[in-house]
C-alpha positions as CSV (number, residue, x, y, z in Angstrom):
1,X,-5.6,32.0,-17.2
2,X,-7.8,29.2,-16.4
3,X,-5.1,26.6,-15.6
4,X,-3.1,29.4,-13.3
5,X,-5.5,29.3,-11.1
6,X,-5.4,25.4,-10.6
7,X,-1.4,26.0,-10.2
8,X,-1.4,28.6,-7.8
9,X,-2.1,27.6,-3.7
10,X,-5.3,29.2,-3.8
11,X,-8.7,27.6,-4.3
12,X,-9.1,25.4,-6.8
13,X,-11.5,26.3,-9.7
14,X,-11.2,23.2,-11.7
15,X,-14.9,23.5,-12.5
16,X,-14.1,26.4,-15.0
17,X,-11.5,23.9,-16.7
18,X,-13.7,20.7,-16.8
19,X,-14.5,22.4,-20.4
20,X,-10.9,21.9,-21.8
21,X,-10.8,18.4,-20.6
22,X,-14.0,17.4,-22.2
23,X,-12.6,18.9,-25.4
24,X,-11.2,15.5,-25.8
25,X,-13.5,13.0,-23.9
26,X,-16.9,14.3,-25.3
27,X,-15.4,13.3,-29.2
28,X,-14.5,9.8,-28.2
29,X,-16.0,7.1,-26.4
30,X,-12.9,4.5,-27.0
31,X,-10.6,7.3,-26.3
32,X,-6.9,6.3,-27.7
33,X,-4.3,5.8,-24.5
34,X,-1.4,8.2,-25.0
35,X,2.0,7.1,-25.9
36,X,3.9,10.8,-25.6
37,X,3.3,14.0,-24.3
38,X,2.9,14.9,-28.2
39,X,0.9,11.9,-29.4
40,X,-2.2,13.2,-31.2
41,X,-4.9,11.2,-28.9
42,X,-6.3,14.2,-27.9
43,X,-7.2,15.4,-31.8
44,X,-10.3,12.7,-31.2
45,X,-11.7,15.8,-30.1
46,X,-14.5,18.7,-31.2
47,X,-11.8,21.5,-30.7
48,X,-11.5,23.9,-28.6
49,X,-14.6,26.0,-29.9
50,X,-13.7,29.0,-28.0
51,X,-10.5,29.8,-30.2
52,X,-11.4,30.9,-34.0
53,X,-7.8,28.8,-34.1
54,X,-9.0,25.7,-32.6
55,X,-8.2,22.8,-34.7
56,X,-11.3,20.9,-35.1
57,X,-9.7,17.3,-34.8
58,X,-9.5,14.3,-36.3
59,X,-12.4,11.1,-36.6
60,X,-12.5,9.7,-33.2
61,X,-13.5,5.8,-33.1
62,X,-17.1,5.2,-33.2
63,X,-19.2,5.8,-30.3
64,X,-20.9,3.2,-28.8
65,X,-25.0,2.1,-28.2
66,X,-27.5,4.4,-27.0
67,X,-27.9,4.0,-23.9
68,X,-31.3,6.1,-23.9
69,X,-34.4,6.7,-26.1
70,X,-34.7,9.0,-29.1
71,X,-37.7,10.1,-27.5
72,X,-38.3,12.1,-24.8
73,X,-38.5,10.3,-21.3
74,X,-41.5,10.5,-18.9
75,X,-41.8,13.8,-16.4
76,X,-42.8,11.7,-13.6
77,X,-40.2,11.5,-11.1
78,X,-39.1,8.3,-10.2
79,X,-39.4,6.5,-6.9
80,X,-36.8,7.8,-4.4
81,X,-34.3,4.4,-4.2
82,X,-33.6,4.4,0.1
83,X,-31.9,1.2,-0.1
84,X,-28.3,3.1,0.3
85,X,-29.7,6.0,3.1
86,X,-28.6,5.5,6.8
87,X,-31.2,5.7,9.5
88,X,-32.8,8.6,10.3
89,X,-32.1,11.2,11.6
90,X,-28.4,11.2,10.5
91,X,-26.1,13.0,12.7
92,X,-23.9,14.0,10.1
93,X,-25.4,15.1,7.6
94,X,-25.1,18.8,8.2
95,X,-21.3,18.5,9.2
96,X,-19.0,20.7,7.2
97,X,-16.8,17.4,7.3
98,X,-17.3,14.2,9.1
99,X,-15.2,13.1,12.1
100,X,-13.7,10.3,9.9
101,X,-10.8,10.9,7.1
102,X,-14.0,11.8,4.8
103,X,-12.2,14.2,2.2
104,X,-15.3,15.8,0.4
105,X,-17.5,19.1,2.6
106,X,-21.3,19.1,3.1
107,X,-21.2,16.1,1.0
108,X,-25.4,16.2,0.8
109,X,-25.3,19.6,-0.8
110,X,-27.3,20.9,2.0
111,X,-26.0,24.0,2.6
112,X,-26.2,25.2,-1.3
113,X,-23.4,26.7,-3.8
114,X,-21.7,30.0,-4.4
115,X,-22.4,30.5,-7.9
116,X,-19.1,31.9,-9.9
117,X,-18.8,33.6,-12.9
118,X,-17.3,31.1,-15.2
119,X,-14.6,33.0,-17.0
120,X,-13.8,35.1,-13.8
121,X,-14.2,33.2,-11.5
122,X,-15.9,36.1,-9.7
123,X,-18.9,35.0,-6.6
124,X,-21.6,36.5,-8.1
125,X,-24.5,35.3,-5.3
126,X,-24.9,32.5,-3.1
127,X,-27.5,29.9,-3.8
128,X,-28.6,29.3,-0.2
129,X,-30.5,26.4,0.5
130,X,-31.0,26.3,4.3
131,X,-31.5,22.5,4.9
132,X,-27.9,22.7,6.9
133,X,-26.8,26.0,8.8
134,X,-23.8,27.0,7.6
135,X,-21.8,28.9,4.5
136,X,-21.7,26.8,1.2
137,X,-18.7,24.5,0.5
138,X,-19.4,23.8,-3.1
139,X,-19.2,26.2,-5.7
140,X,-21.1,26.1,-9.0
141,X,-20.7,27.4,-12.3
142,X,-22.7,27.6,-15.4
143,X,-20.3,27.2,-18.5
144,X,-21.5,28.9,-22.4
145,X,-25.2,28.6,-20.6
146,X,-27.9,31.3,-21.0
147,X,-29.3,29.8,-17.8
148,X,-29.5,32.1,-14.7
149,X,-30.4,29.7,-11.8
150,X,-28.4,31.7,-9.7
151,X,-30.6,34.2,-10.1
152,X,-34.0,32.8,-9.6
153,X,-36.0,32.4,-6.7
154,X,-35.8,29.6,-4.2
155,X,-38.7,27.5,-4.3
156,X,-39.6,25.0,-1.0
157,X,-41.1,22.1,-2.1
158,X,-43.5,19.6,-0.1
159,X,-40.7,17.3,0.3
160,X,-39.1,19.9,2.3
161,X,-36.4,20.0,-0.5
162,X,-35.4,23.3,-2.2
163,X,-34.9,24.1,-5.8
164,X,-33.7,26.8,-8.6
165,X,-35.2,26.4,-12.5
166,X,-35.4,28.4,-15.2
167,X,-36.1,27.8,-19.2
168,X,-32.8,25.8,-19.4
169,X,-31.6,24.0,-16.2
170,X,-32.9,23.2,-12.9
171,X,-31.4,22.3,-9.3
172,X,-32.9,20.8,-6.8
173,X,-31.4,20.4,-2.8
174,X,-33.4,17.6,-0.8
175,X,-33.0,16.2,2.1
176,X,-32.6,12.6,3.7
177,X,-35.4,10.3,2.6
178,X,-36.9,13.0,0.1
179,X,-37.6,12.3,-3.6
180,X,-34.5,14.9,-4.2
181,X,-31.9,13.8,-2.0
182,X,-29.3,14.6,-2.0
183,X,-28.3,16.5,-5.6
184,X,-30.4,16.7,-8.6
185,X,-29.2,19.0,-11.6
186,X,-30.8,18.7,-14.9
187,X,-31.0,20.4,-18.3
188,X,-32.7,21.4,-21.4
189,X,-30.4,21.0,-24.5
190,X,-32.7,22.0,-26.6
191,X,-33.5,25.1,-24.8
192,X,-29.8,25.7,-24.4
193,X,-28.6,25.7,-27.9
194,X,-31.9,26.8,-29.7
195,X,-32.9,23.6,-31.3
196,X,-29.2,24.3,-33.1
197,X,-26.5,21.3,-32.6
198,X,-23.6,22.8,-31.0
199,X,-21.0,23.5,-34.1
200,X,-16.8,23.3,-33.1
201,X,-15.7,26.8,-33.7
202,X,-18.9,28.6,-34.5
203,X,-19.7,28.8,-31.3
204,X,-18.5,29.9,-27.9
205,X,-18.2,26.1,-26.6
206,X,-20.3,23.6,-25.3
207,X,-22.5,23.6,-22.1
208,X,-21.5,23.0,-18.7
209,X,-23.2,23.0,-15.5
210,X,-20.4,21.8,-13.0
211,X,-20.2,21.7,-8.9
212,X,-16.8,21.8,-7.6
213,X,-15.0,22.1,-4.4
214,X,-11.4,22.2,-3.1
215,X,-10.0,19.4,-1.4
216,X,-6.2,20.3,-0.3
217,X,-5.8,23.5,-1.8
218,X,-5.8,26.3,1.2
219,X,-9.3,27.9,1.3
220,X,-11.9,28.5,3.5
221,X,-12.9,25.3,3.3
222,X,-9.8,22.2,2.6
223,X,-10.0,19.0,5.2
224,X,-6.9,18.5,3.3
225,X,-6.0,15.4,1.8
226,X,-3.2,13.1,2.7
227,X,0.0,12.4,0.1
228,X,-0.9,9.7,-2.1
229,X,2.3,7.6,-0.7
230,X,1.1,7.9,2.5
231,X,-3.1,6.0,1.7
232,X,-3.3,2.3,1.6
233,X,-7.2,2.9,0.4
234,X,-9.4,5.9,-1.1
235,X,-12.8,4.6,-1.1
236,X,-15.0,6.4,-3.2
237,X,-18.9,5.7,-3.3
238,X,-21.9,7.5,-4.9
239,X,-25.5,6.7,-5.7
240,X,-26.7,7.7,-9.0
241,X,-30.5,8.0,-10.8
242,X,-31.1,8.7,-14.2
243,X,-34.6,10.6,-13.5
244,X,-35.0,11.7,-17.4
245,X,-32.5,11.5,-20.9
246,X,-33.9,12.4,-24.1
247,X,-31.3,12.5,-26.7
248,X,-33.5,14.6,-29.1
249,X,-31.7,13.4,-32.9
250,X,-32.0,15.1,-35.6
251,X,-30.6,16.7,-38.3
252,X,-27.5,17.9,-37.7
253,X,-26.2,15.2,-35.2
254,X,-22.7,13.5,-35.2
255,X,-21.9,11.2,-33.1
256,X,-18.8,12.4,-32.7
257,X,-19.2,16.0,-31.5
258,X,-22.8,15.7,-29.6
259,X,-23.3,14.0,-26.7
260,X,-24.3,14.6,-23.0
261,X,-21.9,13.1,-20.0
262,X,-22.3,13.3,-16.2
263,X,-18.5,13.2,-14.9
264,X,-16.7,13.5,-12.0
265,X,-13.5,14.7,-11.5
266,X,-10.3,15.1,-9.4
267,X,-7.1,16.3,-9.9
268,X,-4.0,15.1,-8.5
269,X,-1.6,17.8,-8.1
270,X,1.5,18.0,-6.8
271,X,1.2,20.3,-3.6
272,X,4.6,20.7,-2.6
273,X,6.0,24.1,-2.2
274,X,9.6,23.4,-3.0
275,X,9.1,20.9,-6.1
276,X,9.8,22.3,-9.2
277,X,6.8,20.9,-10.0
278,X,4.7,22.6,-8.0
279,X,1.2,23.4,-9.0
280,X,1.1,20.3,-12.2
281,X,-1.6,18.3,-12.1
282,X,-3.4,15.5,-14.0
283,X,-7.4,14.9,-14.1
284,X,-8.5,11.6,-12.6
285,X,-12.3,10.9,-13.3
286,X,-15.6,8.6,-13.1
287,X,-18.1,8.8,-15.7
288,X,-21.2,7.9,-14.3
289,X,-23.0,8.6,-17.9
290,X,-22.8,9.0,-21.4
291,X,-25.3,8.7,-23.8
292,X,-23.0,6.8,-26.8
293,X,-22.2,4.2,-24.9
294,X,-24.1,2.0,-21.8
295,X,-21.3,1.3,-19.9
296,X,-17.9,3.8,-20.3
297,X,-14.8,1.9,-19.9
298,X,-11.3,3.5,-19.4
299,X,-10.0,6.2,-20.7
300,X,-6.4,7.7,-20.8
301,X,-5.1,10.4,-23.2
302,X,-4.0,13.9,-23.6
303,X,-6.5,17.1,-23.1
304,X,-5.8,18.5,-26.4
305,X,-8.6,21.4,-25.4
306,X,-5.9,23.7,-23.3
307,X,-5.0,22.8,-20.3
308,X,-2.5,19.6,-22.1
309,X,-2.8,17.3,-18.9
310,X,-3.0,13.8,-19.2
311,X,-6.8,13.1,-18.6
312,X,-7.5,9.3,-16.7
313,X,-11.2,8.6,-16.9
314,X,-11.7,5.2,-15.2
315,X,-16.0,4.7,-16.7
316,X,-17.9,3.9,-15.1
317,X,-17.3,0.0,-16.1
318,X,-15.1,-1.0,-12.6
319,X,-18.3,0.3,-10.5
320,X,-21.4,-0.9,-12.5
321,X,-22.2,-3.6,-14.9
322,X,-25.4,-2.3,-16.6
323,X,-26.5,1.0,-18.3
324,X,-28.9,3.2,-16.4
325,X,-32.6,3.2,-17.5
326,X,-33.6,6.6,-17.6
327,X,-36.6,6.6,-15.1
328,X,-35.8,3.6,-13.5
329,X,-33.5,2.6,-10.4
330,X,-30.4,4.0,-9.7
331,X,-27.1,2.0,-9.3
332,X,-24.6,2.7,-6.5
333,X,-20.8,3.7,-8.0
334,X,-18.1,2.1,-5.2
335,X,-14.7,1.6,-5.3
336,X,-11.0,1.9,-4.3
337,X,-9.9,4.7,-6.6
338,X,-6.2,4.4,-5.2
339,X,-5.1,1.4,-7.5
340,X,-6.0,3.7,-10.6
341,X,-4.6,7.0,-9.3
342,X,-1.2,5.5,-8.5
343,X,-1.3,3.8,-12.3
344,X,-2.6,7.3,-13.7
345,X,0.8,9.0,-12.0
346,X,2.5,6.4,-13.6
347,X,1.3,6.1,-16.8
348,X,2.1,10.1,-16.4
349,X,5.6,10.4,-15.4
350,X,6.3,7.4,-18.2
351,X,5.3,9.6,-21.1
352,X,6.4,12.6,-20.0
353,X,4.0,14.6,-18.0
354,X,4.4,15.7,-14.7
355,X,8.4,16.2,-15.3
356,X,8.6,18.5,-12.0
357,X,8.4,15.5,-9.7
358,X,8.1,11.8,-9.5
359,X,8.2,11.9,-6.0
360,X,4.5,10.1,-4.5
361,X,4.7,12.0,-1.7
362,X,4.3,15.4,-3.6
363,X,0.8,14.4,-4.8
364,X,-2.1,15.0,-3.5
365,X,-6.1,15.7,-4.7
366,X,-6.6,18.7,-4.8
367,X,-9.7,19.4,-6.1
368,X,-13.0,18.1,-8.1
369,X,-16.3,19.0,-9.8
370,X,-19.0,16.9,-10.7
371,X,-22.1,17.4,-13.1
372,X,-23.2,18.3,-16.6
373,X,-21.1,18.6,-20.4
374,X,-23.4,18.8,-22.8
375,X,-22.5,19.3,-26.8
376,X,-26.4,17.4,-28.0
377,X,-29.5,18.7,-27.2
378,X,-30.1,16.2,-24.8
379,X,-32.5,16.9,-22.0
380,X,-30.9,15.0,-19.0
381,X,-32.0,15.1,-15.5
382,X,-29.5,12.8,-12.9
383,X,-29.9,12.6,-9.6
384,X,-27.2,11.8,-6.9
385,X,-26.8,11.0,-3.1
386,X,-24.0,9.7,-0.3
387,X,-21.2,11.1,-2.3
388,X,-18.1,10.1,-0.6
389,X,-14.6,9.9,-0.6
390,X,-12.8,8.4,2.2
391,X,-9.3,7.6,3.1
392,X,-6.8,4.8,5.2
393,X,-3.6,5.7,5.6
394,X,-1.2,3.2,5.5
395,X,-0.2,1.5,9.2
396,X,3.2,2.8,10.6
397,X,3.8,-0.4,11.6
398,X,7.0,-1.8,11.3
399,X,7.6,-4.2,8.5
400,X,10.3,-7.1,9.6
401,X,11.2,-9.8,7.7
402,X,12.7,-12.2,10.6
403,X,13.4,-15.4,8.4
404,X,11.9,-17.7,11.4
405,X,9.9,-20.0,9.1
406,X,12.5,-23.0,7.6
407,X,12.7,-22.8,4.0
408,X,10.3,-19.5,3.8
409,X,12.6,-16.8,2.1
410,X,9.4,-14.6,2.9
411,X,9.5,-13.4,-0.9
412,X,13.0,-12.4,-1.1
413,X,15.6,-13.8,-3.8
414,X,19.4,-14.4,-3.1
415,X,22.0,-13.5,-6.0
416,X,26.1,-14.9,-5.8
417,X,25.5,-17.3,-3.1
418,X,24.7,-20.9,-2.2
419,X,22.2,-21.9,0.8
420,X,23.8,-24.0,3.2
421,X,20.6,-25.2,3.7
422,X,16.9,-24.3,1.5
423,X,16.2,-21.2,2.6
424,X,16.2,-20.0,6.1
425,X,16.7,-22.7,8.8
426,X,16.7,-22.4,12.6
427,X,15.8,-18.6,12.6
428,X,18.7,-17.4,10.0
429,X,19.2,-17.5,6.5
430,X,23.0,-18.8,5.6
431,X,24.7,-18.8,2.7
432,X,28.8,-19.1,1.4
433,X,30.2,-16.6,-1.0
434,X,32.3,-17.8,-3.4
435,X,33.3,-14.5,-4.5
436,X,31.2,-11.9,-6.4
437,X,28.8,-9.4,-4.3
438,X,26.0,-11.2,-2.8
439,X,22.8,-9.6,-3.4
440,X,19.2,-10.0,-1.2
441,X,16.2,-8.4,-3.3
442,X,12.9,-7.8,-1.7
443,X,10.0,-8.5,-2.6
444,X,7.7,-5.0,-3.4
445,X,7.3,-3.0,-0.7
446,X,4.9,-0.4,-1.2
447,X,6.1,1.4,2.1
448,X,6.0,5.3,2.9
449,X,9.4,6.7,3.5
450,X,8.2,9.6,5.8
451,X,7.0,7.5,8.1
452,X,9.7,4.6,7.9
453,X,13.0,5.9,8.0
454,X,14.5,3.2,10.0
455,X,16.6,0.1,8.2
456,X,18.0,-2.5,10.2
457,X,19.9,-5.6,9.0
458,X,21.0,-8.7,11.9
459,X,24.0,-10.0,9.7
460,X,27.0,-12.5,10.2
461,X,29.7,-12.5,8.5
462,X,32.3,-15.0,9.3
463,X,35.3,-15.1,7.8
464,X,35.2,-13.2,4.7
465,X,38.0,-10.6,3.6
466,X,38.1,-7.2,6.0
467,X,38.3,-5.1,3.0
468,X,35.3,-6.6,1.9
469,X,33.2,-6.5,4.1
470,X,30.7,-4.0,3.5
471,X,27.2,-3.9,4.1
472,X,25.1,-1.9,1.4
473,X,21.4,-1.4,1.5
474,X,19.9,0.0,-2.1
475,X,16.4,0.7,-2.8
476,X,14.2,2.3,-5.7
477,X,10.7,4.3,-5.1
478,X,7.5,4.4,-6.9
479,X,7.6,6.0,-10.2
480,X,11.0,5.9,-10.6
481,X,12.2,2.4,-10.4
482,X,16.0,1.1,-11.1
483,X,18.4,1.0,-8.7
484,X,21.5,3.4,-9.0
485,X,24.2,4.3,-6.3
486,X,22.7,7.7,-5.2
487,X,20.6,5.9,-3.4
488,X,22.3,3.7,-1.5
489,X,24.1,3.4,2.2
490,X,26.8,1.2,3.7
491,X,28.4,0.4,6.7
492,X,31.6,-1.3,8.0
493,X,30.4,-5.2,8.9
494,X,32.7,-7.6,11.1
495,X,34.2,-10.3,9.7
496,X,34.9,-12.4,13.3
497,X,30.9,-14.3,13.2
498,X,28.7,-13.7,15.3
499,X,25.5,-11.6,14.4
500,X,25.7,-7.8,14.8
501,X,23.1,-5.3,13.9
502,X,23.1,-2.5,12.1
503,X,20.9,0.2,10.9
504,X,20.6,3.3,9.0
505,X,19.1,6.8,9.8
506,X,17.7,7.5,6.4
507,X,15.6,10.4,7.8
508,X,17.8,12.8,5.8
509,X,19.1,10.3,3.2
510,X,18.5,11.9,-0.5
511,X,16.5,9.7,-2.3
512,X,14.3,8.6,0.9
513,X,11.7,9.8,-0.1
514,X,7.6,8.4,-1.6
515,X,7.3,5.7,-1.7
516,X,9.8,2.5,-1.3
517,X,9.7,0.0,-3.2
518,X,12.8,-1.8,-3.2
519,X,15.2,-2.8,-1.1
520,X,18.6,-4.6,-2.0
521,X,20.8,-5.9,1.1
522,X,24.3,-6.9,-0.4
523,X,25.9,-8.0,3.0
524,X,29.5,-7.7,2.1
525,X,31.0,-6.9,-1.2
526,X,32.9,-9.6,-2.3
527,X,33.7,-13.3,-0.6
528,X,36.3,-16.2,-0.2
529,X,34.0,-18.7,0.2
530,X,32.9,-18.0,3.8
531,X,30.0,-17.9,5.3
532,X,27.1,-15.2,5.8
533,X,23.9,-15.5,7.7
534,X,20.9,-13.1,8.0
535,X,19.0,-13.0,10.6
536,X,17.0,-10.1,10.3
537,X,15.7,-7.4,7.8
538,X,13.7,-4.3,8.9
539,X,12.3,-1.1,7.6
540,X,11.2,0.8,11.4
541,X,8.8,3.9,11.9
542,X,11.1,6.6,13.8
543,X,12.2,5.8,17.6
């Protein structure tokens, strides 16, 4: 049921599936990378306690250092950090969505959450909290929790900021410059699981307390992100305070079932209608704490917990060099998450997930959550502002390779022929063919074939037989690399000399399609020792 709802074109509730996921990354710290589809990497895991069949799993490797005390951290709140805040007033800040490619709503939590029934998915009230007019983007769900935040009372504080507590969590919404800004969201392990340690099977499963929101799936609220062919950046960027950890040991605790973790997660799903992979998805996350280990690193593996995606969990290690102090500073989390996305998606169609489509330009985000998993009885208080997550498409510029530097091949490499002089000279780049095909590979490409489906290639060809002479252009995409003879055009070529210039349409070419990243130019098929000279290579956004 739960992972339906992520396939179908509806809104996303990947909230109500962060559960499965952390079925495998709350057993292991140094999670295992996965090989196949049916390597056991996910066993490092609790089980899935909410199955009497769940298989409780295997010894993960050993966690890492504590990164907080054994006992319990001071109440006092810390000093709100201002160093990352923008000047006051912000004119943003209660837009549903920025007027830049900013892909994450009300981003300062200042309109409040729908709260939803986690095994429904049901609204069940709306957690208004009035420092932004306006209906909540985010939704919020409390997972195996007694806790009933969404129903308590508001309460204003003197900071202006609003907040939500009971006996086992608490929430607090405050605005710019205010000891709460933006998010803070805390709980009481102790309270939560009755001074008991969370048990695999025995018990229902472990405790979340998870925001989420939709990000391209259609709903109420989607700014709709681009295809992941189509970004040249995805900067992400959030500030994050550890107000309070207590990690509350005692008997009872492993090390490898308890543990609390602060996560944030995406998935990237493909979002095209008339894929046959429509709906599939992988999780692509940021830990911005864990309690075994002071600094996270990366993660990749199979959820073994339900849902069987491939999980990518970057750490927090690419963002931050040094553990949080729990009641001290907090430490800003910034990066370009679009180098590990694109290696996640390839690391997925390589061992066989995601078989629907290895097309780039299917994928998208689609959703994400962000907040609490909790098997310990930690007590854990984080708070978090300036969340962000901001696109750059790629330029449709045209990429031309005009050959007008002497001796600068401009990265490509020439196969079957011999240079008449080293490398280009004069504007051209010549070469005799003794015989065999003669074969121009580019360098990578990296370019979107949506919004270049233009190839042009200035050739001479002087002399060389009539039969063959035959211009083919191949090429090979992201994710599925090799070049093969489907995906390839030709054209007639002149043998008289002279350059001539020829391109391809490849608007409705199969194959043209993600993202390029190849291209082979053989300018004729076979030689007699003549010469040919290329003048110009070009891949063109549409006339």
């Amino acid at each position: 049921m739960l992972s339906a709802i992520v396939c179908r074109p509806r809104r996303i509730h990947s909230v109500l599936l962060a559960q499965l996921v952390l079925l495998t990354c709350l057993g292991a710290v140094a999670c295992t990378e996965a090989s196949t589809p049916g390597a056991d990497a996910g066993d490092a895991s609790p089980g899935d306690a909410g199955s009497e069949d769940a298989d409780a799993g295997t010894t993960p490797p050993p966690p890492g250092p504590d990164s907080g005390p054994t006992d319990a951290a001071s109440d006092a709140r810390p000093p709100v950090d201002t160093g990352t805040e923008p000047p006051f007033p912000d004119p943003n800040r209660c837009l549903a969505y920025e007027p830049t490619n900013q892909l994450i709503g009300d981003r300062h939590f200042q309109r409040g959450f729908i709260d939803v029934e986690p095994t429904t998915s049901a609204e069940r009230t709306t957690m208004v909290a009035g420092l932004c007019p306006g209906a909540p983007i985010w939704q919020i769900a409390f997972g195996n929790s007694p806790s009933t935040l969404y129903a308590q009372p508001r309460e204003t504080l003197p900071s202006g900021a609003v907040q939500w507590s009971d006996s086992y969590a608490h929430l607090a919404v405050g605005p710019q410059r205010s000891a709460e800004a933006d998010f803070v969201l805390g709980m009481n392990g102790r309270a939560l699981y009755g001074g008991a340690y969370y048990v695999p099977r025995a018990m229902q499963g472990w405790v979340f307390h998870l925001a989420q929101q939709q990000i391209s799936i259609p709903g109420d609220y989607s700014s709709g992100s681009p295809a992941i062919s189509s970004l040249r950046g995805l900067d992400f960027s959030v500030f994050g305070q550890l107000i309070a950890a207590s990690q509350n040991r005692g008997a009872g605790y492993d090390p490898d079932v308890h543990a609390a973790q602060y996560l944030i997660y995406f998935t990237v799903q493909n979002q095209n209608g008339s894929s046959p992979g429509f709906g599939d998805y992988l999780w692509f996350g940021v830990t911005l704490y864990d309690d075994r280990t002071p600094v996270p690193g990366l993660s990749v593996l199979q959820d073994r917990g339900g849902t069987e995606r491939l999980i990518y969990n970057l750490g927090a290690a690419p963002f931050v060099s040094r553990a949080f102090t729990p009641g001290g500073p907090g430490m800003v989390f910034a990066g370009d998450l679009l180098p590990g996305m694109r290696d996640a998606l390839r690391r997925a169609w390589a061992n066989g997930f995601l078989t629907g489509s290895n097309d780039l330009s299917d994928y998208r985000i689609g959703g994400m959550n962000i907040g609490w998993e909790a098997s310990g009885l930690n007590d854990v208080e984080m708070r978090v502002k300036d969340l962000s997550l901001v696109y750059e498409r790629r330029p449709s510029a045209p990429v031309v390779f005009g050959f007008d530097t002497d001796g600068d091949r401009e990265g490509w490499t020439l196969t079957n022929g011999t240079e008449t002089a080293a490398g280009p000279r004069d504007g051209s780049w010549g070469f005799t063919v003794p015989g065999a095909t003669p074969m121009l590979e580019s360098p990578e490409l990296a370019i979107e074939a949506a919004t270049h489906p233009v190839v042009r290639v200035v050739v001479a060809n002087d002399g060389n037989p009539a039969p063959s002479s035959i211009l083919k252009v191949y090429w090979d995409r992201f994710g599925d690399e090799g070049l093969r003879e489907a995906w390839s055009r030709s054209a007639t070529v002149s043998n008289g000399g002279g350059f001539q210039t020829i391109e391809f349409d490849m608007s409705s070419t199969p194959g043209w399609v993600g993202e390029i990243r190849h291209l082979r130019v053989d300018p004729i098929l076979a030689g007699d020792g003549h010469s040919v000279a290329i003048d110009e290579i070009a891949i063109l956004p549409a006339p």
